[in-house]
C-alpha positions in Angstrom: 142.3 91.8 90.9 140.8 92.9 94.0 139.3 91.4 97.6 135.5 91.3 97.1 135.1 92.0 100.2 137.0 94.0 102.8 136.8 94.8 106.7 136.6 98.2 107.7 139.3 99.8 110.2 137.5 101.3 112.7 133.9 103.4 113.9 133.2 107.0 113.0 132.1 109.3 115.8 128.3 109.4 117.7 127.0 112.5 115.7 126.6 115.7 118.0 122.6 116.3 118.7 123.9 120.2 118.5 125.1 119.8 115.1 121.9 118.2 113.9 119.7 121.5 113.2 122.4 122.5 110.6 122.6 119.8 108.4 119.6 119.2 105.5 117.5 116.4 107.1 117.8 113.9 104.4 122.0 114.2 105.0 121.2 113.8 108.4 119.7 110.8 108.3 122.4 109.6 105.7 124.6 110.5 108.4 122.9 108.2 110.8 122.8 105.4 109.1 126.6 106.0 108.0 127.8 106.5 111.4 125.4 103.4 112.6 127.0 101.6 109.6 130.5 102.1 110.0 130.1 101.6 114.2 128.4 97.9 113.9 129.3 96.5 110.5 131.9 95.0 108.4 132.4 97.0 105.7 131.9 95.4 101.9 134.3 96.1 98.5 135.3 98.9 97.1 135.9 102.5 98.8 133.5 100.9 101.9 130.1 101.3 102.4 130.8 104.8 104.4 132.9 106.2 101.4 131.0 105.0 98.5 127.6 106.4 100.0 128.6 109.6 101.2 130.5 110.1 97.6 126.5 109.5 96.1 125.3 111.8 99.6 127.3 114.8 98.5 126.5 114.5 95.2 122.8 114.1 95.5 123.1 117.6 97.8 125.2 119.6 95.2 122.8 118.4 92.3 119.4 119.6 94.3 117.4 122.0 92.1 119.1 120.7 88.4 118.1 118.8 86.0 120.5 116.5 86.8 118.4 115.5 90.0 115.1 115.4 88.2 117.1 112.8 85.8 118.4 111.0 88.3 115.0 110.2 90.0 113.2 109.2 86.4 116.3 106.8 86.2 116.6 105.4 90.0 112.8 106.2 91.1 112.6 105.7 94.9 116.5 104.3 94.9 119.0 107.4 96.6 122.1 108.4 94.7 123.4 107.0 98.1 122.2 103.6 98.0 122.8 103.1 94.3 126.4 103.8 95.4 127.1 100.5 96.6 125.5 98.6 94.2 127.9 97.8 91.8 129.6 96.0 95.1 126.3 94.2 95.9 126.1 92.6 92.5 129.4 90.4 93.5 127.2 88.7 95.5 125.6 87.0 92.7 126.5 83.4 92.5 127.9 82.6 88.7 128.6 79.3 89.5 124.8 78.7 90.5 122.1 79.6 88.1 123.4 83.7 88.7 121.4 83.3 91.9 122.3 86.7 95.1 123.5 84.5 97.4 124.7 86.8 100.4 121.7 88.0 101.7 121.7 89.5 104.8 125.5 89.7 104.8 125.9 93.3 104.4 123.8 95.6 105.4 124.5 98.2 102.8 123.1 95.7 100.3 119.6 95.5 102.1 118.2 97.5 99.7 118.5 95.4 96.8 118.1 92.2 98.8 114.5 90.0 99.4 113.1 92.4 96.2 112.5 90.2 93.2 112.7 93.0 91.0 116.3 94.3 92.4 117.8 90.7 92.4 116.5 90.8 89.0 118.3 93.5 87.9 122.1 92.2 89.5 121.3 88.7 88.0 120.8 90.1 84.1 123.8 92.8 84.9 126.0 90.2 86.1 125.1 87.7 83.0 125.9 90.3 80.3 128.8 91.5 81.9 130.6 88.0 83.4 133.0 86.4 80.3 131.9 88.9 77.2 135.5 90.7 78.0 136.7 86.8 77.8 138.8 87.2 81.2 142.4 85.1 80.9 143.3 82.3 83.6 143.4 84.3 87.1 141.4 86.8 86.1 137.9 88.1 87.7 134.7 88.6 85.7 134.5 91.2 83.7 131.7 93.4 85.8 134.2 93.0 88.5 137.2 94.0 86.5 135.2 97.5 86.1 136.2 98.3 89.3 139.8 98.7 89.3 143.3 99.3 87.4 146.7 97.8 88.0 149.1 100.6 87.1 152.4 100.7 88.2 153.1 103.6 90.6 156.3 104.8 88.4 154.0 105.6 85.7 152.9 108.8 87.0 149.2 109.1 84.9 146.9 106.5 83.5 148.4 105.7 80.3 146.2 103.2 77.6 147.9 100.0 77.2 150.4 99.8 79.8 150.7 96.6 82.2 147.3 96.8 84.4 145.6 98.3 82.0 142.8 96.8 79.9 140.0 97.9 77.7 137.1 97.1 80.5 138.9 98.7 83.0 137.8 101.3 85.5 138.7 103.9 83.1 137.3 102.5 79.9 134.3 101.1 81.6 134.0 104.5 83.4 133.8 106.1 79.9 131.2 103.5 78.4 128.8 104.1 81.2 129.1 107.9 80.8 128.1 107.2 77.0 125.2 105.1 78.0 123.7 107.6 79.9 124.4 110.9 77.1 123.8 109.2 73.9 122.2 105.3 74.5 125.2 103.8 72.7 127.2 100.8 73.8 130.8 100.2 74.2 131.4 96.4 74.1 132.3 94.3 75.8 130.3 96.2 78.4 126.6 95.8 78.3 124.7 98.6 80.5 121.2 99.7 80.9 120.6 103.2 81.9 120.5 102.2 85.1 123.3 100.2 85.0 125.5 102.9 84.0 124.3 105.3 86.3 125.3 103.0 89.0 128.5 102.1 87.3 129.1 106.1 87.3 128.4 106.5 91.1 130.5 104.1 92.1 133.3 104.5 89.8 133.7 107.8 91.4 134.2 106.6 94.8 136.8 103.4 93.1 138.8 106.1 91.6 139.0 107.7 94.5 140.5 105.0 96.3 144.0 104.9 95.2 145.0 101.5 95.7 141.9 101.1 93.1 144.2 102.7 90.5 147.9 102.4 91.0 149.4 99.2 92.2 153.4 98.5 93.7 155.5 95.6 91.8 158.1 94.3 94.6 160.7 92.0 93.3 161.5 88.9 95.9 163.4 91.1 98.0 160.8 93.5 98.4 162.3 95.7 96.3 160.1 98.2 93.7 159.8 96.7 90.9 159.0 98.5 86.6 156.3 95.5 84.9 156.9 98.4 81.7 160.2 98.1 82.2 161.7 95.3 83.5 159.1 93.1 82.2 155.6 91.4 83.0 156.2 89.1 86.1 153.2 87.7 87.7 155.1 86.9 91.0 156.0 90.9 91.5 152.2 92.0 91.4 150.9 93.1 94.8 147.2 93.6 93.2 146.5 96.5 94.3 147.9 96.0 97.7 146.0 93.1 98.9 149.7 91.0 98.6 150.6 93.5 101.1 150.0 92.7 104.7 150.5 95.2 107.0 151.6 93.7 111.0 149.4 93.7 114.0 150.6 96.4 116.9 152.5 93.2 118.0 154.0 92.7 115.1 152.1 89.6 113.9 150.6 89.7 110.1 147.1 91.2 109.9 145.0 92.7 107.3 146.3 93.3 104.2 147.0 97.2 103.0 143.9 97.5 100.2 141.5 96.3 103.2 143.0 99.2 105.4 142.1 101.8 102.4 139.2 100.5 101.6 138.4 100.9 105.6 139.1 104.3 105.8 136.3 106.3 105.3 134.2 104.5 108.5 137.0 105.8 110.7 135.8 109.3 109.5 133.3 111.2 112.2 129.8 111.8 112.1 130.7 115.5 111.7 133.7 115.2 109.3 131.0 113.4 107.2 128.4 116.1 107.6 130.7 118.8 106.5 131.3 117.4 103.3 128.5 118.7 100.9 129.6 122.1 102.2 133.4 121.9 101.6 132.6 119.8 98.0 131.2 123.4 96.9 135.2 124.5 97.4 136.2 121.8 95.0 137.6 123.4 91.8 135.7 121.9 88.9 137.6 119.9 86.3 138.2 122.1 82.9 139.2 120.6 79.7 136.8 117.8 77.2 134.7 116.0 79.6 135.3 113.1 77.8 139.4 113.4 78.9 137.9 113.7 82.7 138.4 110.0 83.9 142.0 109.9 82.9 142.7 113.1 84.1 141.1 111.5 87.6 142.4 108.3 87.1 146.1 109.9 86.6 145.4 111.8 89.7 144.8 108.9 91.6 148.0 107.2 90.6 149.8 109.9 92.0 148.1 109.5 95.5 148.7 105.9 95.3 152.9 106.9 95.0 151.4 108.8 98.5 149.8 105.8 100.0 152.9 103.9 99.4 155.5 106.7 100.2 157.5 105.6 103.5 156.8 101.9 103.4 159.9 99.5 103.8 158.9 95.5 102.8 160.4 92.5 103.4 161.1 89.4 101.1 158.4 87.7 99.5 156.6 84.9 100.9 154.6 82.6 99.6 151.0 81.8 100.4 148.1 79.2 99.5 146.5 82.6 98.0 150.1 83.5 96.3 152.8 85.8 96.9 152.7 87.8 100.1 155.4 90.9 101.2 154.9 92.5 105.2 155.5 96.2 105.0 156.5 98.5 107.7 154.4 101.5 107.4 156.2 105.2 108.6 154.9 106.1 111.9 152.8 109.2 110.6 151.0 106.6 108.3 147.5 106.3 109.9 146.7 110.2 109.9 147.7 111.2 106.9 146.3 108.3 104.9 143.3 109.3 107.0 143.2 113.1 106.2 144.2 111.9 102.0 140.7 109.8 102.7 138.6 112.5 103.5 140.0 114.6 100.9 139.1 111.5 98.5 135.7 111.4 99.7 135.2 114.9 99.4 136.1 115.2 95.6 134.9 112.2 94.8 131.6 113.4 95.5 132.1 117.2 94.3 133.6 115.2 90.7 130.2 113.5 91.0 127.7 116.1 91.4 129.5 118.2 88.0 129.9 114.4 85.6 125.7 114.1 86.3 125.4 117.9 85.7 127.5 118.2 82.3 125.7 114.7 81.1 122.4 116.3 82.1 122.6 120.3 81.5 120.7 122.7 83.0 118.0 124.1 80.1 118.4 127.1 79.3 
């Protein structure tokens, strides 16, 4: 289970008028409106507004001249592969409680795209309706569309492995997989229910989630704040930090603050506006993934359980505390923590959006 909604940890850099020329002008202005974005705005869900679009950015450069591009516009028409990134985070804001009406308009400003459009509200109310209980979520559990955005696994697992505790079958892997079907053969994997369109958004975005790593791996801390096996030692509700958001990381004077999945989730607005425009270029460096396609979101997924062992690597916590939202551990982060967390970000962002660009071009082939 993860926050809907998470604030970002900081404002990238004013982008350099010298620098300008260089980029393509439709990156530039992607990098305006990130760097406007990430300076002014809380940041919603997921990897952030700032890493989830420039994950769909980069892609949407490396694809120029495919046929994955020319598919990608019949699908999205006048929508950006950079927009659509953030939709499967804007659909939370449907209301399931009240006639599946969007009820945070205006509230982030990522989402304005999809927001006062009949059409577009049209769309997240009928997504959120086939996808909401067909996955029949237990007690505690989110809907099912927002399950699709995450897995539990324990950090000592090393790889995404089927079955194990924080696993399920409408996962971010397995709905990952479903939405790739969608869009090469039309067939359905239930319980997800996706329209092209929906699983070309549901592809986008997954690739920034799995990117994040605290969207992927999770830490079990026993009451002493001690790491703890669920495979192992057993299922225990009261040692699951979900994802990190049980996790609260301390204020510089030591009081509790935000909670560690918020931080992660943050990082990509505390990138600069140049870091952000060099990224279609180093993405090209990106070695592309070999083996079945079809094995390609565990071998990703696995990946990004190794760099959640990273994000957690150094961390000390102390006993567990109890809250009206559940169980809650403080951790001490090392003193390195915020730059290299930082730099692992960037390096997310980057393949996220290089893994992107080659998914859309081996579902979509070049004609020879």
């Amino acid at each position: 289970m993860h926050n809907p909604a998470s604030p970002a940890g900081g404002a990238a850099g004013a982008s350099s008028q010298t620098r300008l020329p260089v980029m393509t002008k439709s990156f530039a202005r992607g990098v305006a409106a990130l760097s406007l974005l990430a300076a002014c705005c809380g940041q919603a869900f997921g990897f952030g507004a700032v890493g989830h679009n420039t994950v769909g950015e980069i892609a949407a450069q490396l694809i120029k001249g495919h046929r994955a591009e020319v598919e990608v516009k019949r699908i999205l028409s006048n929508v950006s592969l950079r927009d659509i990134a953030v939709w499967d985070d804007c659909v939370k804001g449907i209301d399931t409680g009240n006639g599946f009406k969007y009820a945070v308009t205006g509230r982030f400003a990522e989402c304005a795209v999809f927001e006062n459009n009949a059409e577009e509200e049209a769309r997240m109310r009928d997504y959120v309706q086939r996808n909401f209980e067909q996955c029949k979520p237990k007690p505690g559990e989110e809907s099912c569309n927002k399950q699709y955005h995450y897995a539990n696994v324990a950090i000592q697992r090393g790889k995404y492995v089927p079955g194990a505790i924080g696993t399920s079958d409408h996962d971010i892997v397995p709905a990952l997989r479903a939405a790739i079907l969608v869009l090469r053969t039309g067939k359905q994997t239930p319980p997800m229910d996706f329209t092209e369109r929906d699983a070309l958004a549901l592809v986008v975005h997954s690739l920034g989630d799995m990117h994040q790593p605290l969207h992927m791996g999770s830490l079990y801390l026993d009451a002493d704040g001690k790491s703890y096996d669920p495979d192992t030692q057993g299922a225990d509700a009261l040692t699951h930090t979900v994802g990190g958001n049980a996790i609260t990381l301390p204020r510089p004077d030591g009081t509790p603050g935000g909670n560690l999945h918020a931080y992660w989730d943050g990082l990509p607005g505390k990138l600069s506006a140049e870091q952000l425009a060099a990224m279609p270029a180093q993405a090209k460096d990106v070695p592309p993934a070999t083996g079945n396609p079809d094995d390609w979101p565990i071998q990703w997924a696995s990946e990004s359980l190794l760099g959640a062992r990273d994000a957690f690597d150094g961390m000390t916590f102390g006993a567990r505390q109890q809250s009206l939202r559940g169980p809650r551990w403080m951790a001490t982060p090392p003193s390195n923590y915020d730059a290299r967390s930082l730099e692992q970000t960037r390096q997310n962002v980057i393949k996220g959006g290089a893994r992107l660009a080659q998914l859309l071009e081996t579902i979509w082939p070049d004609k020879r």
